[in-house]
C-alpha positions in Angstrom: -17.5 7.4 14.8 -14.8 8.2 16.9 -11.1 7.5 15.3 -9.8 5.6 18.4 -13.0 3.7 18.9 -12.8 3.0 15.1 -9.0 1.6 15.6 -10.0 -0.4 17.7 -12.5 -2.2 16.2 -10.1 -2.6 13.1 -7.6 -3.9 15.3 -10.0 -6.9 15.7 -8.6 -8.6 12.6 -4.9 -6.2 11.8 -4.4 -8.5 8.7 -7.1 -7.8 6.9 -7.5 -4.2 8.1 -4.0 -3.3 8.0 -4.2 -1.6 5.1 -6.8 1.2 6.7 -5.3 0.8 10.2 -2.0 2.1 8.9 -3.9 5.4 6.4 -5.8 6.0 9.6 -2.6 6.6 11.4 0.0 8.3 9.1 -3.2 11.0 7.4 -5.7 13.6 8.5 -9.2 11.5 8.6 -12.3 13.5 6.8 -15.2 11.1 8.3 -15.5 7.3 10.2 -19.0 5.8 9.3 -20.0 2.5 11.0 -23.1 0.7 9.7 -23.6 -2.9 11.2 -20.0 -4.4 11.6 -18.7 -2.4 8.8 -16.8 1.1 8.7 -15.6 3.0 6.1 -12.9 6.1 6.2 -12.1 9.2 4.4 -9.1 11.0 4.8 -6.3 13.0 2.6 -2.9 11.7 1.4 -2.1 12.4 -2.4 -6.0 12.7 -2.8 -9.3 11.8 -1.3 -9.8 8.2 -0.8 -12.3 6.6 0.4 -11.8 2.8 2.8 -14.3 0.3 3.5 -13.7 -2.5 6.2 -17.0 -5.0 5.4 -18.1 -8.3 4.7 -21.5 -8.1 4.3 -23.3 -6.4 1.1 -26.5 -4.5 2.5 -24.2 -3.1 5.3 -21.8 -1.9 2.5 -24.0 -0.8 0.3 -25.6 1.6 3.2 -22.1 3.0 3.6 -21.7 3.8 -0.4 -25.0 6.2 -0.4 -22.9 8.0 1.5 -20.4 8.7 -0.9 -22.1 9.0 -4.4 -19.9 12.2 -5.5 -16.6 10.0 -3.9 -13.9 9.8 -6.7 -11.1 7.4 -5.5 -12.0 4.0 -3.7 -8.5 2.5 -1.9 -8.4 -1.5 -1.6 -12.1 -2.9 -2.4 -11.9 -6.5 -3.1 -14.0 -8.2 -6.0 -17.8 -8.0 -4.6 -17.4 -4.6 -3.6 -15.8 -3.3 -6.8 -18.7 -5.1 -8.6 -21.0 -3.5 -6.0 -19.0 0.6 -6.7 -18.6 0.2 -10.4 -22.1 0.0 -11.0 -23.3 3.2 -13.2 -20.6 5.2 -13.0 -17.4 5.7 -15.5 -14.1 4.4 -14.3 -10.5 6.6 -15.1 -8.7 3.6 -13.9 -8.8 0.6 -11.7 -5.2 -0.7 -10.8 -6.1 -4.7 -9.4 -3.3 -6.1 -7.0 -2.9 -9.4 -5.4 -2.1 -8.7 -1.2 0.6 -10.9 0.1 1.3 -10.6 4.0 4.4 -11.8 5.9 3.4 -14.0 8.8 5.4 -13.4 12.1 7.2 -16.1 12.3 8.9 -15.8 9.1 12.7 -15.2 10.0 14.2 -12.7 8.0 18.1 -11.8 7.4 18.3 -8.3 5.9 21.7 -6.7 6.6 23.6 -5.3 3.3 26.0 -2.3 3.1 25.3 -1.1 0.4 21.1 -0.1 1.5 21.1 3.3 2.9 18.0 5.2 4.1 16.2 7.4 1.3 16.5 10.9 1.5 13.7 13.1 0.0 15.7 15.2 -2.7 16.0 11.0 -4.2 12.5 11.6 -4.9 12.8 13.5 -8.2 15.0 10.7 -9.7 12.5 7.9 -8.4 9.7 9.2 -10.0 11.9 9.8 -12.8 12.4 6.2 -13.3 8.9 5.0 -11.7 6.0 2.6 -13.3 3.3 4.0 -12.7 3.6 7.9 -12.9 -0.1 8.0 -14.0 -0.8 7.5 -10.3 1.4 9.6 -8.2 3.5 12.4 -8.5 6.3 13.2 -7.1 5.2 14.8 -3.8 3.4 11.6 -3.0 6.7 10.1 -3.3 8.8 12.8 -1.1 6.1 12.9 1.3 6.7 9.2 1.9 10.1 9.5 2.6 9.4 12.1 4.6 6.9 10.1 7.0 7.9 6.8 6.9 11.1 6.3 4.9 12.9 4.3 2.9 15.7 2.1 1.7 18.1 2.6 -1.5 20.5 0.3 -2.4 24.2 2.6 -3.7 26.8 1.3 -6.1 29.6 4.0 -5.8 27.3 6.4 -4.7 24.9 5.8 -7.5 21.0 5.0 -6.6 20.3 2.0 -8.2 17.1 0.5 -6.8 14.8 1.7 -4.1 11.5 0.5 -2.2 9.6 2.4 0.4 5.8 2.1 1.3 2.8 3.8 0.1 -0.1 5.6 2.3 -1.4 2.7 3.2 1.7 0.6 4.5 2.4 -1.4 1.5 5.8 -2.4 0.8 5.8 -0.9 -3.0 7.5 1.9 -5.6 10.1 -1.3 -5.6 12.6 -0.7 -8.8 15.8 -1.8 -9.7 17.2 -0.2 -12.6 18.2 -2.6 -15.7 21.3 -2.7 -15.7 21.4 -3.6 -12.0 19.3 -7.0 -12.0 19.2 -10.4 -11.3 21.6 -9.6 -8.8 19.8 -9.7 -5.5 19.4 -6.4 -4.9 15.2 -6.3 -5.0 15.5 -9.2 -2.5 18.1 -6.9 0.0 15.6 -3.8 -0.5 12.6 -5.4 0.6 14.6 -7.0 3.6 15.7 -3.7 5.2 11.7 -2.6 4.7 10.4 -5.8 6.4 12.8 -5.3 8.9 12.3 -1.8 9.9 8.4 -2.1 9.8 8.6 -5.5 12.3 10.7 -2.6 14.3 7.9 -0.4 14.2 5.4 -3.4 15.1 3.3 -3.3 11.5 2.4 -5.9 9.7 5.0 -6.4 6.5 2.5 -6.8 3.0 2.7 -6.2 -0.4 0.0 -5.3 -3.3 1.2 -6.8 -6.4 0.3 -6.7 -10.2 -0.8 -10.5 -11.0 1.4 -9.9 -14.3 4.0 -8.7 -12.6 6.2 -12.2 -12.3 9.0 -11.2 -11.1 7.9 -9.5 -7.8 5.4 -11.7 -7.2 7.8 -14.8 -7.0 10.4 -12.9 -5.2 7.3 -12.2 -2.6 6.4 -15.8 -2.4 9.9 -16.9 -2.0 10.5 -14.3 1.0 7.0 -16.5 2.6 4.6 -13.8 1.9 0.9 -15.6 1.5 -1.9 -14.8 -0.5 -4.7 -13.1 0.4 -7.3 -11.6 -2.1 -7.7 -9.4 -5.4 -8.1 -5.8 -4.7 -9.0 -2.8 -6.2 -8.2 1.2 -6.3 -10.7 2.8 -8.4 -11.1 6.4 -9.7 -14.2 7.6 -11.0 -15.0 10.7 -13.3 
């Protein structure tokens, strides 16, 4: 299927699709598939993954014969995860909770003390990152590289960061310790919401259910829930 066609057709419903719309844009694309009124995408960032837009099982499950040596699946919600798992070994699953910002939730972002990321702050984010066991540190430099980010200085000193990942997720969000409670996560994601509203995306974030703190500083900012979701890697 042609990409622009394929766009377009995602474009239908940019909430829920935003997630491939955005992958779609910012990496090279392997293969589109369309089967019914679903597609699903492969294309390159810090590996293969593999996207599915679909709401309807048979149609899905025509697109995944397609892909029975595919390794990494990006965002499947519950009934397709149930649907991929089968038979085969998972490495990991990471499971989120997407939260989008509608557009008419007024923002106020401005704080002197966030500055833009520059990609030699890459080595000291992943340094201090969650969730090393999936990324490395050119995943992280080639985001700043290609979309950006914010930092937020004290004397110079890089004490919390946020950019987005491959897909447009507002994410790698960290304050470090010493640094909390203090509003600073709250002025990072700010600059980020306003710079992507800027670029006309739609501001979202994938969060750990567990993780409390995010969440509620998501929910108080007037993100809303939308589903569970998955990325999967497979031996």
């Amino acid at each position: 299927m042609d990409k622009n066609k394929a766009l377009t057709y995602l474009l239908k419903d940019p909430v829920k699709n935003c997630n491939i719309i955005n992958f779609m844009c910012d990496y090279p694309i392997k293969c589109i598939e369309k089967e019914g009124n679903s597609i699903s995408v492969v294309g390159n960032s810090d590996r293969q993954w593999i996207y599915f837009s679909s709401e309807d099982t048979e149609e899905f499950k025509k697109l995944l014969k397609k892909y029975k040596c595919g390794k990494n699946f990006a965002i499947t919600n519950d009934w397709q995860f149930s649907v991929i798992e089968k038979n085969r070994e998972i490495v990991w699953n990471l499971t989120c909770l997407k939260l989008y910002l509608p557009e008419n939730r007024k923002i106020h972002y401005h704080d002197k003390n966030v500055k833009k990321l520059k990609p030699e702050h890459a080595d000291y984010i992943y340094k201090n990152y969650t969730y090393k066991e999936f990324t490395d540190v050119h995943y992280l430099k080639d985001r700043i590289n290609r979309m950006g980010g914010f930092g937020f200085f004290i004397d110079e000193k890089l004490v919390g960061w946020v950019m987005t990942h491959d897909d447009g997720a507002i994410g790698i969000l960290h304050v470090m310790k010493n640094y909390r409670k203090r509003g600073y996560a709250e002025a990072l994601i700010l600059s980020i919401i306003n710079k992507l509203r800027i670029e006309n995306k739609i501001p979202f974030v994938q969060i750990e259910e567990n993780n409390i703190p995010s969440m509620n500083l998501a929910k108080k900012l007037g993100f809303i829930p939308l589903e569970k979701i998955h990325w999967i890697e497979f031996k």
